[in-house]
KOLLUM-998237 format. One record per residue: residue number from 0; residue in three letters; z, x, y of N, C-alpha, C in turn. Coordinates in steps of 0.02 Angstrom, whole numbers, padded with zeros to 5 digits. Each point is the difference from the previous one (the first is absolute). Layout:
ATOM;NUM;ala;Z;X;Y;Z;X;Y;Z;X;Y
...
This chain:
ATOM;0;unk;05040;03833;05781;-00016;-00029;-00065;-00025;00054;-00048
ATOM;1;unk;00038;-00012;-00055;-00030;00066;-00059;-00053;-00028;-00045
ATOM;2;unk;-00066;00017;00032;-00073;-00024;-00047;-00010;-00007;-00045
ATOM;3;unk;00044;00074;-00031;-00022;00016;-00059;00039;-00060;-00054
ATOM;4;unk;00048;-00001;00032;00065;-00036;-00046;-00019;-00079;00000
ATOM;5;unk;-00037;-00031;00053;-00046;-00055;00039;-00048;-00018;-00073
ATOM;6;unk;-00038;00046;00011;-00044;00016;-00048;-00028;-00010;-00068
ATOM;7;unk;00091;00041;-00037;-00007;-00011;-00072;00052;-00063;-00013
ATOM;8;unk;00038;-00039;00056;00033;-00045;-00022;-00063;-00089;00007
ATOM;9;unk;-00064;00040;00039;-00059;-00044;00009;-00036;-00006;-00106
ATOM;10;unk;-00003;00046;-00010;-00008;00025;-00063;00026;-00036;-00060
ATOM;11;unk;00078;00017;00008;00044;-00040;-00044;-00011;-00072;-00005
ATOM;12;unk;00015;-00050;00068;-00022;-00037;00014;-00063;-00046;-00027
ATOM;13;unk;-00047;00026;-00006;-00079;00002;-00012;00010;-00017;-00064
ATOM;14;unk;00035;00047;-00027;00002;00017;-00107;00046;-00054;-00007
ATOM;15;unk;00053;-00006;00019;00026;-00062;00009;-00031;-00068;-00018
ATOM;16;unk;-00035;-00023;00050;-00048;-00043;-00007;-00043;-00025;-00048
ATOM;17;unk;-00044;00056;00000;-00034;00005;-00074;00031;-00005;-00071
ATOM;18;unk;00050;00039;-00019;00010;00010;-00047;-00005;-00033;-00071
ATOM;19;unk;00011;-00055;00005;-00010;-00056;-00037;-00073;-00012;-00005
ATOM;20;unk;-00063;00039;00028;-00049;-00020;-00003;-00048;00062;-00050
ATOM;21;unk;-00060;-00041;-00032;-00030;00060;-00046;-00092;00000;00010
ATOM;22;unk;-00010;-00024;00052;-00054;-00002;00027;-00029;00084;00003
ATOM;23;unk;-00056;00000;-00017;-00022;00063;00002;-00002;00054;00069
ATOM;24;unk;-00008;-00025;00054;00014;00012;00063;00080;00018;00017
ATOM;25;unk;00029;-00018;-00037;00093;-00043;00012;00015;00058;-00056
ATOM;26;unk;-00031;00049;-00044;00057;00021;-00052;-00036;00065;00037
ATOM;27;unk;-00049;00030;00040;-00037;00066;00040;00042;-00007;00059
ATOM;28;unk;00023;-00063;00025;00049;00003;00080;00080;00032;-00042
ATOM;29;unk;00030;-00024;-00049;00034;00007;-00013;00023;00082;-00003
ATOM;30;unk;-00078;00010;-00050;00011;00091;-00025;-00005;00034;00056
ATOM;31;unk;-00037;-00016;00055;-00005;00046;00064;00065;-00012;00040
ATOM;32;unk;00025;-00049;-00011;00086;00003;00044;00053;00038;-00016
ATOM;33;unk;-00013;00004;-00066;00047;00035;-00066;-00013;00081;00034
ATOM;34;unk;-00079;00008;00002;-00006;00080;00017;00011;00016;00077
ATOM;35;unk;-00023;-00030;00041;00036;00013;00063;00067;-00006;00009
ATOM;36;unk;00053;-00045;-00005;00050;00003;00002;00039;00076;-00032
ATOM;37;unk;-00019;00027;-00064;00031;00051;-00031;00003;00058;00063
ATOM;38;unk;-00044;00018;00046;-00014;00059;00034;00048;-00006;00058
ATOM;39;unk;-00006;-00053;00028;00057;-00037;00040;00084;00000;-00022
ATOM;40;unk;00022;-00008;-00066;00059;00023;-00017;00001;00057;-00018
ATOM;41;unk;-00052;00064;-00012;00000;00059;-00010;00016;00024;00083
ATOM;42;unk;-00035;-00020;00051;00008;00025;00075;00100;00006;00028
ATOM;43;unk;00022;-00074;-00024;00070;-00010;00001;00039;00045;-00070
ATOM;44;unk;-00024;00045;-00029;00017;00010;-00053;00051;-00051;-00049
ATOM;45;unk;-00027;-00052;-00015;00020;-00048;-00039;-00046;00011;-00080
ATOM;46;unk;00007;00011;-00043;-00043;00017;-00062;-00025;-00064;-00021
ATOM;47;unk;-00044;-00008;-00022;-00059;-00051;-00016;00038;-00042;-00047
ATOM;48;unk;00040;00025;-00070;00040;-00041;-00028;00057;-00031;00009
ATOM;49;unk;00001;00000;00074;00040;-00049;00024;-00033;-00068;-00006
ATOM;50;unk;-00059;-00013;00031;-00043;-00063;-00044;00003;-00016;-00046
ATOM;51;unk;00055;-00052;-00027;00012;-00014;-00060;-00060;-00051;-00012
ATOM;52;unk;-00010;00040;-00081;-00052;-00030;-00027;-00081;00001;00017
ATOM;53;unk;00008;00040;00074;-00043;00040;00046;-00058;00019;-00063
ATOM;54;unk;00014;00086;-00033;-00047;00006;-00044;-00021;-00019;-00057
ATOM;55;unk;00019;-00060;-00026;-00008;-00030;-00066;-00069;-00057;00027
ATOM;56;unk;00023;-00034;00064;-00047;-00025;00031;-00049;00039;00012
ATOM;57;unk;-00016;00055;00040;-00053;00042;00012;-00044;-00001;-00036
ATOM;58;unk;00014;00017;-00072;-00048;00010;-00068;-00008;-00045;-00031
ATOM;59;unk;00039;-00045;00002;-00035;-00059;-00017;-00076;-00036;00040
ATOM;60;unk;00024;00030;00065;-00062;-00051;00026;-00037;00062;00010
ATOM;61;unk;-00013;00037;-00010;-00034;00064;-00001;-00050;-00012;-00063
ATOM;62;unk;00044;-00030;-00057;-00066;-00011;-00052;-00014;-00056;00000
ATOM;63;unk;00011;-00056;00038;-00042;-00052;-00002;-00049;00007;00061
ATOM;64;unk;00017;00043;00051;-00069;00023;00053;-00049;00050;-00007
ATOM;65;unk;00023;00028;-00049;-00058;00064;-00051;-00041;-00044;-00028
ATOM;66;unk;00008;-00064;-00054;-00033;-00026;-00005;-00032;-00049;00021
ATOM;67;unk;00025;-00046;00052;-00027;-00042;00038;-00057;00045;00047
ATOM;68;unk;00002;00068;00021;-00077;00032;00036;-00033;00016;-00046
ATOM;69;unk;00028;00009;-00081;-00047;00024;-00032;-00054;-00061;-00020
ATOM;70;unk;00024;-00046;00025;-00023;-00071;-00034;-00049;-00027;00065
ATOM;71;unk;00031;00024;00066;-00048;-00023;00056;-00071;00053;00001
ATOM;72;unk;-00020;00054;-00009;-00017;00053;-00015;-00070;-00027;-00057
ATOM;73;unk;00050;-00019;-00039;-00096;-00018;-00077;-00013;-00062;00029
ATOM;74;unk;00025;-00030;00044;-00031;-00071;00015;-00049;00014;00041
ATOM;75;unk;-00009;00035;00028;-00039;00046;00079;-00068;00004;-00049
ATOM;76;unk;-00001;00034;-00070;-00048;00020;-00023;-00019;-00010;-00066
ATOM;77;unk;-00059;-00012;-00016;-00046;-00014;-00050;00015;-00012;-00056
ATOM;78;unk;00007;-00079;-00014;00041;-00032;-00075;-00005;-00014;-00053
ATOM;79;unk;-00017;00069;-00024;-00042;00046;-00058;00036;-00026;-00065
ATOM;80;unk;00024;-00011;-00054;00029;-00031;-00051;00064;00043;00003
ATOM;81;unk;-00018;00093;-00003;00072;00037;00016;00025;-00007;00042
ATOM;82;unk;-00001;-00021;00055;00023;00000;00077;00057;-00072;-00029
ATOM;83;unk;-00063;-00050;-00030;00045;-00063;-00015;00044;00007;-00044
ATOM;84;unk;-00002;00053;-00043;00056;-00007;-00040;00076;00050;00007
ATOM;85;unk;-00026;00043;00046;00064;00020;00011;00013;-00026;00070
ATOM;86;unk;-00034;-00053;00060;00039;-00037;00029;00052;-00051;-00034
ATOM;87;unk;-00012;-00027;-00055;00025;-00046;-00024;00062;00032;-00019
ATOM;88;unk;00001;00029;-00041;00062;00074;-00017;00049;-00009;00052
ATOM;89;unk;-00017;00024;00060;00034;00007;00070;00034;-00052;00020
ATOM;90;unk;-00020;-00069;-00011;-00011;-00062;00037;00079;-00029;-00052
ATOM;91;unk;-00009;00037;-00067;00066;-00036;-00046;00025;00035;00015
ATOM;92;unk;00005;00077;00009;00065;00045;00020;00008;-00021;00070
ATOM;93;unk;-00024;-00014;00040;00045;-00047;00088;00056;-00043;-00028
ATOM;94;unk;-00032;-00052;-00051;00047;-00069;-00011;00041;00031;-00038
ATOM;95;unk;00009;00041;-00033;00066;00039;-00035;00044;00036;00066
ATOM;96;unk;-00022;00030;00045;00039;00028;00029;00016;-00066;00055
ATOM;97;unk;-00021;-00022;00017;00015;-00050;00047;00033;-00049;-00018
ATOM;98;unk;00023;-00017;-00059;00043;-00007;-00048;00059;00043;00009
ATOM;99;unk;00003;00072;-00010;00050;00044;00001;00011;-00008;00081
ATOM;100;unk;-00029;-00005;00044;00019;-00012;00049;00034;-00045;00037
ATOM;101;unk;-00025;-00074;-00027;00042;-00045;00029;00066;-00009;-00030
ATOM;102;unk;00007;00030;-00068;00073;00030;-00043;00035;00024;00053
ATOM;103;unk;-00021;00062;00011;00053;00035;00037;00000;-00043;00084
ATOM;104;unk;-00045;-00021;00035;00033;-00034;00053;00046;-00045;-00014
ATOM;105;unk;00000;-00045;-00044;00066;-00038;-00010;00057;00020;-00021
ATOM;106;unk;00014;00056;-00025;00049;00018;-00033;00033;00042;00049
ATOM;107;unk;-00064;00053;00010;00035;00057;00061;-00036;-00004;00065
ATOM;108;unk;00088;-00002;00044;-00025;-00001;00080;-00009;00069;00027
ATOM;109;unk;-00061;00019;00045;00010;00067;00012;00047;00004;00066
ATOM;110;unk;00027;00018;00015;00058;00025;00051;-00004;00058;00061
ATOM;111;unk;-00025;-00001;00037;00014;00064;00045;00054;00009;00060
ATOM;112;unk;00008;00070;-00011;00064;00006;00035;00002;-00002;00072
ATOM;113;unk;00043;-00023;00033;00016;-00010;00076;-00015;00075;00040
ATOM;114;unk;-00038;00011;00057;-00007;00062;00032;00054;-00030;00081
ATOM;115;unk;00020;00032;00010;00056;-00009;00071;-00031;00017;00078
ATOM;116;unk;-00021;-00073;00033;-00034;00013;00036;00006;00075;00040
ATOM;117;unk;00057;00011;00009;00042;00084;00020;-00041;00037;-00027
ATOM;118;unk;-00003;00002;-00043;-00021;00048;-00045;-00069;00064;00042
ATOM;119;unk;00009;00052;00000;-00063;00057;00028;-00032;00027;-00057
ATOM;120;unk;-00057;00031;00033;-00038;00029;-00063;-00015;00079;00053
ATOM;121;unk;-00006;00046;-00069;-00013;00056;00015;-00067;00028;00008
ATOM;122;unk;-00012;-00003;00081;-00086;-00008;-00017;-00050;00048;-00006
ATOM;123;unk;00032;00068;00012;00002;00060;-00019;-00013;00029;-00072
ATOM;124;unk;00054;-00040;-00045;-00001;00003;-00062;-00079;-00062;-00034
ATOM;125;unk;00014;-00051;00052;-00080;-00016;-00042;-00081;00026;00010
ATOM;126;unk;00008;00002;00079;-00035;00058;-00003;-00030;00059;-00022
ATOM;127;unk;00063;00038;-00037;-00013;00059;-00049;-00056;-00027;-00052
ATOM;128;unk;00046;-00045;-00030;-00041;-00036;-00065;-00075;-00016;00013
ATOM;129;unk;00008;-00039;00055;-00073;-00004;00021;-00043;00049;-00023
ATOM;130;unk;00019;00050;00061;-00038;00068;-00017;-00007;00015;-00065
ATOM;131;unk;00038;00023;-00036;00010;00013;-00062;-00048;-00041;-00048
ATOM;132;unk;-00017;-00053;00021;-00035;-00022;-00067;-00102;-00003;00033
ATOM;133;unk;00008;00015;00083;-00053;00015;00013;-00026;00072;-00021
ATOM;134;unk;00057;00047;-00007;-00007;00067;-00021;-00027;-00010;-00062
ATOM;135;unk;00033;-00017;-00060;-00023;-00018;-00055;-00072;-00031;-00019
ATOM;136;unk;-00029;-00042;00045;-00066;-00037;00004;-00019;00058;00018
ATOM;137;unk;-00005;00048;00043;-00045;00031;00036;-00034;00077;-00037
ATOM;138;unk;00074;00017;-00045;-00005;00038;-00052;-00051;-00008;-00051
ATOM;139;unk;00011;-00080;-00042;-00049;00006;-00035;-00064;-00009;00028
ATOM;140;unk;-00013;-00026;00061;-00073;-00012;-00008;-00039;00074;00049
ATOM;141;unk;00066;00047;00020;-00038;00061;00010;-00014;00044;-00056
ATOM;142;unk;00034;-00018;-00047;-00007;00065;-00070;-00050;-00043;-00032
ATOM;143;unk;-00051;-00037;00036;-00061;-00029;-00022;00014;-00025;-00082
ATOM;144;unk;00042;00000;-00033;00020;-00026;-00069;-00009;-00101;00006
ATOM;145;unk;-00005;-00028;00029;-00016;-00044;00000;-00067;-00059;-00025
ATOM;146;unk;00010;00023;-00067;-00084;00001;-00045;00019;-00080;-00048
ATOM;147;unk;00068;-00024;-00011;-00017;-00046;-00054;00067;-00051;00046
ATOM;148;unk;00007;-00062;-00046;00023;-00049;00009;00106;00009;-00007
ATOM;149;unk;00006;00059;-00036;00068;00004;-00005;00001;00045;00085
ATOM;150;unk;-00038;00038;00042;00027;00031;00022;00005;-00048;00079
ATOM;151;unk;-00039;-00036;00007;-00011;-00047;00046;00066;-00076;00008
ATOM;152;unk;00020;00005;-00073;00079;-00028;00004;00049;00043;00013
ATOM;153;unk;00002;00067;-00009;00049;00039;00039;00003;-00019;00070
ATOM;154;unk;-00066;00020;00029;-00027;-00033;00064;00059;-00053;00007
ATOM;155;unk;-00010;-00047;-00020;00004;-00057;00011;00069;-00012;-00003
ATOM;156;unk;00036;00015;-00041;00053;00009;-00014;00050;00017;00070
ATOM;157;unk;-00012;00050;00018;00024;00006;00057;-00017;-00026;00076
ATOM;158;unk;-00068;-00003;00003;-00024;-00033;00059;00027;-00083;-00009
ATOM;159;unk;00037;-00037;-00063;00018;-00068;00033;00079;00019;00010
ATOM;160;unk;00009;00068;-00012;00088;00026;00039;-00016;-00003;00057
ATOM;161;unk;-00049;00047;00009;-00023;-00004;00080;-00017;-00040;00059
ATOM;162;unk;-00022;-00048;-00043;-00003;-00065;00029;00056;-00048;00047
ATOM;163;unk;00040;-00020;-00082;00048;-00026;00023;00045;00032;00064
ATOM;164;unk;00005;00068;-00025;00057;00026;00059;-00020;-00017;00066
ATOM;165;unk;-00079;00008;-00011;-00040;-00016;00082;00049;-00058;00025
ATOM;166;unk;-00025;-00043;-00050;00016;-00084;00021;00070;00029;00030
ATOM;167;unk;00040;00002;-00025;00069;-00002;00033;00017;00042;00054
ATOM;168;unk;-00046;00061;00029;-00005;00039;00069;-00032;-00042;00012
ATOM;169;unk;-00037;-00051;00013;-00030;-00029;00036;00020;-00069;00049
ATOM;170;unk;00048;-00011;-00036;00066;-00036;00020;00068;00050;00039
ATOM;171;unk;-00020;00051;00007;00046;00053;00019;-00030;00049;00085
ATOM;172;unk;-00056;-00036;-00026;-00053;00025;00083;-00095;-00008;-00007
ATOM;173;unk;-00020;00003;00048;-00054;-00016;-00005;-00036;00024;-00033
ATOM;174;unk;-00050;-00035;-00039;-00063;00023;-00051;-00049;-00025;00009
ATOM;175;unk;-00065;00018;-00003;-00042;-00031;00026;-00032;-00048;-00066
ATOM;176;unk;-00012;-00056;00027;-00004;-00054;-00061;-00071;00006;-00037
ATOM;177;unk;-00026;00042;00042;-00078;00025;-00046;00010;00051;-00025
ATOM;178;unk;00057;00040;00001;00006;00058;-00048;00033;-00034;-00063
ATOM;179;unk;00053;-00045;-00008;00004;-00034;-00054;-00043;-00060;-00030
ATOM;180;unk;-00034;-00008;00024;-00080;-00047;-00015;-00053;00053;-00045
ATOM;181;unk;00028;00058;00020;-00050;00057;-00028;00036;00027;-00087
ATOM;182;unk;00070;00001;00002;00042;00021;-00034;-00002;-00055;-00037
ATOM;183;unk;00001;-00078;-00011;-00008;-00059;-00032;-00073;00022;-00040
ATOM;184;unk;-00035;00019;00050;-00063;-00011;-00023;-00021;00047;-00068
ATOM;185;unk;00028;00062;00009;-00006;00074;-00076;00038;-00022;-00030
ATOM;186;unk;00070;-00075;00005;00051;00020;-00047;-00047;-00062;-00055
ATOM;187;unk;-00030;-00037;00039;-00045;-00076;-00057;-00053;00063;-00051
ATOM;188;unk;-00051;00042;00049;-00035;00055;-00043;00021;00034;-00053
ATOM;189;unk;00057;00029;00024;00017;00030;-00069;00051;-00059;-00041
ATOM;190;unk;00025;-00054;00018;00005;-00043;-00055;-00054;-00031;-00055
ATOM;191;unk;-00041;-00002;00044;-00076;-00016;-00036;-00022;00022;-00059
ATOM;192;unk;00006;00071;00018;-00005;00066;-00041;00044;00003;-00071
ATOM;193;unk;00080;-00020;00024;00059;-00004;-00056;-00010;-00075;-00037
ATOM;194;unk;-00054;-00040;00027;-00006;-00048;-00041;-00067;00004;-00045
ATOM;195;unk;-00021;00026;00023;-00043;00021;-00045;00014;00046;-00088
ATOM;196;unk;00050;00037;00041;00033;00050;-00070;00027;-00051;-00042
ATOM;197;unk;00051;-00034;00041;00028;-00048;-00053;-00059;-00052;-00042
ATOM;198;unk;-00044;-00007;00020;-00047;-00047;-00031;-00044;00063;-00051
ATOM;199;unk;-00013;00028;00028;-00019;00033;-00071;00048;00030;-00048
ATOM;200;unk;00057;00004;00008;00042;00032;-00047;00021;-00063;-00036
ATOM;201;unk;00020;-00062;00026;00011;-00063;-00037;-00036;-00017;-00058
ATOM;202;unk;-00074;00020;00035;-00053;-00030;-00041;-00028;00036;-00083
ATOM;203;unk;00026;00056;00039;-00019;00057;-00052;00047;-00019;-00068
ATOM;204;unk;00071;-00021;00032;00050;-00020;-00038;-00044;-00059;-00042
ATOM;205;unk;-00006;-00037;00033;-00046;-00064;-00030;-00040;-00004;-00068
ATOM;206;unk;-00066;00047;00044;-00032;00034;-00053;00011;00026;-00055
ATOM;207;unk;00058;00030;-00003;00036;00037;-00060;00005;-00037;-00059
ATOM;208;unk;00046;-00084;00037;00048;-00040;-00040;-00074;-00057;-00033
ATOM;209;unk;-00056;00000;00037;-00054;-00033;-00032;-00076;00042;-00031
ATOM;210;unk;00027;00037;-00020;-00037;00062;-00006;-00064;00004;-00005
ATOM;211;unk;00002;-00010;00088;-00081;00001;00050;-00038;00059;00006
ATOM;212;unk;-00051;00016;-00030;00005;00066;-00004;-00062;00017;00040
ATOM;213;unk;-00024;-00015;00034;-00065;00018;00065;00040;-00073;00048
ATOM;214;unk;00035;00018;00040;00046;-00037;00078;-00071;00006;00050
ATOM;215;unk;-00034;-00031;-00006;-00071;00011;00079;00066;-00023;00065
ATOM;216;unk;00029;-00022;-00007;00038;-00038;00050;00046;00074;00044
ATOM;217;unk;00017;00043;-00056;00047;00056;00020;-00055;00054;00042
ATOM;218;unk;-00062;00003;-00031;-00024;00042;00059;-00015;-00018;00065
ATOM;219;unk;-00010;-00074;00015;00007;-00023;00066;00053;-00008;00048
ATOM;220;unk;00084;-00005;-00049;00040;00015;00033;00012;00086;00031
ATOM;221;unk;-00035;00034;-00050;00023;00078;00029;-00058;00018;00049
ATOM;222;unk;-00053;-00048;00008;-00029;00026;00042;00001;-00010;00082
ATOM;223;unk;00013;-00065;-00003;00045;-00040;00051;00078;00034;00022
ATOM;224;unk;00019;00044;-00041;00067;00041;00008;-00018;00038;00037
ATOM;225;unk;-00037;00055;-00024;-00037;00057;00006;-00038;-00015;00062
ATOM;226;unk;-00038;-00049;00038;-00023;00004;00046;00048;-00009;00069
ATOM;227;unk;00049;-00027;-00022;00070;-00001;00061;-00001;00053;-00003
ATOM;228;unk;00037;00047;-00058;00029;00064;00002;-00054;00054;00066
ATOM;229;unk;-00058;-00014;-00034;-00062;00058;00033;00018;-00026;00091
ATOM;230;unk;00019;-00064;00013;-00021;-00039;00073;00067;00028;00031
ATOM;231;unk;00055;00005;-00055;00068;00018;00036;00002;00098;00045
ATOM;232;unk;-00033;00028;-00091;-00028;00069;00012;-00046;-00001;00076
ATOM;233;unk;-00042;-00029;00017;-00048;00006;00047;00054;00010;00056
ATOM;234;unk;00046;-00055;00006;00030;-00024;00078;00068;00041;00005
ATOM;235;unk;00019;00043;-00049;00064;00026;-00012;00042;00027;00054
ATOM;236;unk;-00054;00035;00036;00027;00047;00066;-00004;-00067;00072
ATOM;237;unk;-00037;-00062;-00013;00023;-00032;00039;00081;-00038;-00006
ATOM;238;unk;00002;00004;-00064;00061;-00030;-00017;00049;00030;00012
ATOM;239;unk;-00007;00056;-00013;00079;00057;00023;00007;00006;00078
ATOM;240;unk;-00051;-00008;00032;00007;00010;00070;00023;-00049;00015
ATOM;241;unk;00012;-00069;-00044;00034;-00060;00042;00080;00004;00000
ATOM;242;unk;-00004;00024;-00075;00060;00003;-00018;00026;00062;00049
ATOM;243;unk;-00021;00030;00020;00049;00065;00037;-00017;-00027;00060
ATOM;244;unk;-00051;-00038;00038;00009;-00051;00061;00076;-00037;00004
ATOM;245;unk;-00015;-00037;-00056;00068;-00037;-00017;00072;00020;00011
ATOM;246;unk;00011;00064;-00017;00077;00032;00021;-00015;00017;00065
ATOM;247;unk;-00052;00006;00043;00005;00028;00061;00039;-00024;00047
ATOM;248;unk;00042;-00073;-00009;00046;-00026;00037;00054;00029;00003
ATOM;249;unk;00024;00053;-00044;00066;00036;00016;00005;00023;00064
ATOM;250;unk;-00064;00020;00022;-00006;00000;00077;00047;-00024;00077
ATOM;251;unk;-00034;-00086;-00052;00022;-00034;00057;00104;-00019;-00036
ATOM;252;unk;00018;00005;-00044;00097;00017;-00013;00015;00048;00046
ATOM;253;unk;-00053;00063;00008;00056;00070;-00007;-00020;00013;00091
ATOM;254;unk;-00045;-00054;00043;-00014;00023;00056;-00007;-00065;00033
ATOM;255;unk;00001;-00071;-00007;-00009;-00050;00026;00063;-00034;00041
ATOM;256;unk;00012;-00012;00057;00071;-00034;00008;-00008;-00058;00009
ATOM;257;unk;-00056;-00036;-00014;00005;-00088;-00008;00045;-00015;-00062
ATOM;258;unk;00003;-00061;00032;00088;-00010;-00051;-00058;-00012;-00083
ATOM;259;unk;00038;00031;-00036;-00061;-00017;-00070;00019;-00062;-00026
ATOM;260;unk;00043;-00064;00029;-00011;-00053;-00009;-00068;-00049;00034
ATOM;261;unk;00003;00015;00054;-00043;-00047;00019;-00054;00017;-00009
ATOM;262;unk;-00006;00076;-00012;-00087;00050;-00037;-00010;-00059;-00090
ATOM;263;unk;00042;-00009;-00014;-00010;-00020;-00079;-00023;-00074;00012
ATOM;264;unk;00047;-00041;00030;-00009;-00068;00036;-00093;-00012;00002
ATOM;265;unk;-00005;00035;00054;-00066;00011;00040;-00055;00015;-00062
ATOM;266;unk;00038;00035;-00060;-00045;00018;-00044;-00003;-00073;-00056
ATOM;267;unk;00029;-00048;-00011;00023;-00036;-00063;-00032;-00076;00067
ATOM;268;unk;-00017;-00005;00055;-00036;-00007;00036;-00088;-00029;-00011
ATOM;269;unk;-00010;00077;00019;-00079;00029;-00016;-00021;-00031;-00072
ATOM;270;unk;00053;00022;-00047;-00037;-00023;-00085;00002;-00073;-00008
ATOM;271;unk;00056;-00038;00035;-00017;-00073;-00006;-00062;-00024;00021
């Protein structure tokens, strides 16, 4: 049985289902199927715009989930008259996009393309990548340049490449399900972090267009930024060591003779 192919047709399936739905929970399942699946037709070298209608969807629900956390986020805290007035702001730009959203679900179906159960993957070649984008993480946070919020989305940027590819070696042979429990766990942190940027850069926008000119609200978002950033700085060298934990399974490809089906099985197993 090909897992991987198992896998993302579990995926399709799933989006399937949903699709017709705009539940706030239901349009974040959607965008995370959208992004796993892409790495999965990158493995088969199938190009992402084969998903018809694939990235038009993406960004769409990309800005109705920017603002739906930006909106879960001021509810958490103190409902200061500014807080209330640019929740409210937020709360009409959802029903506009969610609007634009249930537009395009009726109109456009998203489509993904058939993978052949046959079909092999080069695991060698994902592998590389792997590495490669752990190299990249490991770079910046040894040239100690890791001081502000753009450089921590570089970070980031690549560590959810890194991620994903995991997911799909992991279906390819054993992984230990607490090393991706660990890898789940930095990829929510530094989302945390990228939601934060977006909330103050929104707001700032905000500010502009109502010309707020002392934001008390914006220094609590940068400080609340700024204290991830310092907590991420603290744990950094624990983080890279997971991530280079993490490729240590090439190990078990390049020297294991258990069949790497029933190693993956055994692994998809454990995480249930």
């Amino acid at each position: 049985m090909n897992l991987v192919v198992e896998n993302y047709n579990v995926l399709v399936r799933k989006y399937q289902k949903i699709e017709r739905s705009f539940s706030e929970q239901e349009i974040h399942e959607k965008r995370v199927i959208l992004r796993k699946t892409y790495p999965i037709l990158d493995a088969y070298r199938i190009k992402a715009s084969k998903v018809k209608n694939g990235e038009k969807a993406f960004k769409l629900f990309g800005k109705l989930r920017d603002i739906q956390v930006q909106i879960f986020k001021l509810k958490t805290m103190e409902q200061t008259p500014e807080i209330v007035d640019y929740l409210g702001y937020l709360k009409s730009k959802e029903l506009d996009i969610t609007g634009d959203v249930r537009v395009f679900c009726r109109h456009k179906k998203v489509v993904f393309p058939q993978i052949k159960t046959k079909s092999t993957i080069d695991r060698v070649r994902l592998i590389k990548k792997a590495e490669k984008y752990v190299s990249r993480i490991n770079e910046k946070i040894q040239s100690e340049s890791v001081n502000d919020a753009k450089d921590i989305h570089k970070i980031r940027v690549n560590f959810k490449k890194f991620r994903y590819l995991l997911e799909i070696l992991s279906n390819l042979t054993y992984v230990d399900p607490k090393m991706l429990e660990k890898i789940h766990h930095y990829q929510d942190k530094l989302g945390e972090i990228q939601d934060y940027s977006l909330l103050i850069a929104d707001y700032n926008s905000f500010c502009k267009k109502t010309r707020l000119k002392k934001p008390i609200a914006m220094h609590l978002f940068e400080e609340s930024r700024n204290a991830l950033i310092e907590e991420f700085k603290q744990n950094q060298n624990v983080f890279i060591a997971v991530c280079l934990d993490a490729i240590s399974f090439k190990i078990v490809l390049d020297t294991q003779q258990t069949d790497a089906a029933e190693l993956a099985t055994n692994n998809l197993l454990i995480l249930e």
